[in-house]
C-alpha positions as CSV (number, residue, x, y, z in Angstrom):
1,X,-69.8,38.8,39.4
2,X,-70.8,39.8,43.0
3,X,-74.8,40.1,43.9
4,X,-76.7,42.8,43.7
5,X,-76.7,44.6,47.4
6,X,-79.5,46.2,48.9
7,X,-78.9,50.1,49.5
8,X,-80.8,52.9,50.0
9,X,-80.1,56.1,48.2
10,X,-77.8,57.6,50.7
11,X,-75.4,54.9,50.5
12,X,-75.1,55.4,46.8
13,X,-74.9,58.9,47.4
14,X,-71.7,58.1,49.7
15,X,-69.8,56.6,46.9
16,X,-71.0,58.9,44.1
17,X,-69.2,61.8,46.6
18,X,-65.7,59.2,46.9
19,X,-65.8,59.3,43.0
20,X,-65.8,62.9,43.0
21,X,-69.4,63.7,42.7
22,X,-70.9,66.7,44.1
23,X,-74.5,67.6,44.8
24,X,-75.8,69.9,42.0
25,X,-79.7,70.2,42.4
26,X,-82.7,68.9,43.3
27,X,-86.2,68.7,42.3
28,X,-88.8,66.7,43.9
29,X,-87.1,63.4,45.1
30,X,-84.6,63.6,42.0
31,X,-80.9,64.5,43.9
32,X,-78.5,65.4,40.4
33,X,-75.0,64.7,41.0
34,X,-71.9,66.2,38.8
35,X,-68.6,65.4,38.5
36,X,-66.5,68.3,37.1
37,X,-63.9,66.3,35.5
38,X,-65.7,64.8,32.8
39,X,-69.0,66.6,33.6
40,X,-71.0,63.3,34.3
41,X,-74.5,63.4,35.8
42,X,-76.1,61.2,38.2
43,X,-79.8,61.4,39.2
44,X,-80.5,59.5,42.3
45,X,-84.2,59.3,43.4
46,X,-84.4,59.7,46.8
47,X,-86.7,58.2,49.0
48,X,-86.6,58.2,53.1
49,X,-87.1,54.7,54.4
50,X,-86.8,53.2,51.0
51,X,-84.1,51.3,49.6
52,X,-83.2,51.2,45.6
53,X,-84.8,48.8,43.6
54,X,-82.3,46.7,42.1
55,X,-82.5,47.9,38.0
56,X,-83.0,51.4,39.4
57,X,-79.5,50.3,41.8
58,X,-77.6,48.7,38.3
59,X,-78.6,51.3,36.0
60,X,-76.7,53.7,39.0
61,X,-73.9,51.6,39.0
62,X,-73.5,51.7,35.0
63,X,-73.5,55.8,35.1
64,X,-71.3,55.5,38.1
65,X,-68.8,53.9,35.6
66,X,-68.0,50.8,37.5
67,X,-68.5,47.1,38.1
68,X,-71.1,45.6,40.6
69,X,-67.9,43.9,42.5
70,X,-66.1,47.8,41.9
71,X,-69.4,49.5,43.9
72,X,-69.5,47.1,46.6
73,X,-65.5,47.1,47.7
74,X,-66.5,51.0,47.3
75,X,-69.7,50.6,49.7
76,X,-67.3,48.7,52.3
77,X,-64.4,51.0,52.3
Protein backbone atom coordinates (compact mmCIF):
# COMPACT_ATOMS: atom_id res chain seq x y z
CA UNK A 1 0.00 0.00 0.00
CA UNK A 2 1.16 3.36 -1.55
CA UNK A 3 1.29 6.61 0.91
CA UNK A 4 -1.10 8.86 1.53
CA UNK A 5 -0.62 12.02 -1.16
CA UNK A 6 -1.19 15.49 -0.40
CA UNK A 7 -4.11 16.96 -2.59
CA UNK A 8 -6.25 19.66 -2.45
CA UNK A 9 -9.89 19.37 -3.15
CA UNK A 10 -9.77 20.10 -6.79
CA UNK A 11 -7.59 17.30 -7.50
CA UNK A 12 -10.03 14.93 -5.94
CA UNK A 13 -12.60 16.60 -7.59
CA UNK A 14 -10.61 15.65 -11.06
CA UNK A 15 -10.88 12.05 -10.46
CA UNK A 16 -14.33 11.97 -8.82
CA UNK A 17 -15.43 13.54 -12.60
CA UNK A 18 -13.06 10.41 -14.51
CA UNK A 19 -15.23 8.04 -12.29
CA UNK A 20 -18.27 9.45 -13.55
CA UNK A 21 -19.09 11.96 -10.96
CA UNK A 22 -20.91 15.00 -11.68
CA UNK A 23 -21.38 18.18 -9.64
CA UNK A 24 -24.81 18.19 -7.99
CA UNK A 25 -24.93 21.05 -5.34
CA UNK A 26 -23.36 23.02 -3.02
CA UNK A 27 -23.79 24.64 0.22
CA UNK A 28 -21.24 26.53 2.04
CA UNK A 29 -17.81 24.89 1.29
CA UNK A 30 -19.56 21.30 0.97
CA UNK A 31 -19.29 20.51 -3.20
CA UNK A 32 -21.91 17.09 -3.43
CA UNK A 33 -20.98 14.89 -6.19
CA UNK A 34 -23.33 12.03 -7.88
CA UNK A 35 -22.82 9.36 -9.89
CA UNK A 36 -26.00 8.32 -11.83
CA UNK A 37 -25.10 4.77 -12.18
CA UNK A 38 -25.31 3.58 -8.84
CA UNK A 39 -26.45 7.01 -7.38
CA UNK A 40 -23.41 7.35 -5.10
CA UNK A 41 -22.62 10.71 -3.24
CA UNK A 42 -19.56 12.37 -2.53
CA UNK A 43 -19.19 15.50 -0.38
CA UNK A 44 -15.93 17.13 -0.81
CA UNK A 45 -15.22 20.16 1.44
CA UNK A 46 -13.70 22.71 -0.32
CA UNK A 47 -11.28 25.03 0.73
CA UNK A 48 -9.15 27.61 -1.53
CA UNK A 49 -5.40 27.35 -0.61
CA UNK A 50 -6.01 24.29 1.49
CA UNK A 51 -5.11 20.87 0.88
CA UNK A 52 -7.27 17.72 2.46
CA UNK A 53 -6.26 16.47 5.58
CA UNK A 54 -5.34 13.05 5.27
CA UNK A 55 -8.54 11.06 7.21
CA UNK A 56 -10.70 13.68 5.57
CA UNK A 57 -8.43 12.52 2.00
CA UNK A 58 -8.98 8.39 3.03
CA UNK A 59 -12.42 8.58 4.01
CA UNK A 60 -12.77 10.26 0.14
CA UNK A 61 -11.00 7.56 -1.16
CA UNK A 62 -13.24 4.79 0.54
CA UNK A 63 -16.69 6.49 -0.91
CA UNK A 64 -14.74 6.91 -4.13
CA UNK A 65 -14.68 3.05 -4.09
CA UNK A 66 -11.11 2.49 -4.61
CA UNK A 67 -7.61 1.64 -3.21
CA UNK A 68 -5.07 4.36 -2.09
CA UNK A 69 -2.53 2.86 -4.95
CA UNK A 70 -6.15 2.82 -7.36
CA UNK A 71 -6.55 6.91 -6.58
CA UNK A 72 -3.10 7.82 -7.10
CA UNK A 73 -2.40 5.93 -10.71
CA UNK A 74 -5.98 7.85 -11.14
CA UNK A 75 -4.35 11.33 -9.90
CA UNK A 76 -1.33 10.69 -12.44
CA UNK A 77 -3.24 9.77 -15.41
Amino acid sequence: MSRLPVVSAREVIRVAEKLGFAFDRQKGSHAVYVRSSDMRRLVIPVHKGRDLRPGTLRGLIDDLGLSVDEFVEKLSA
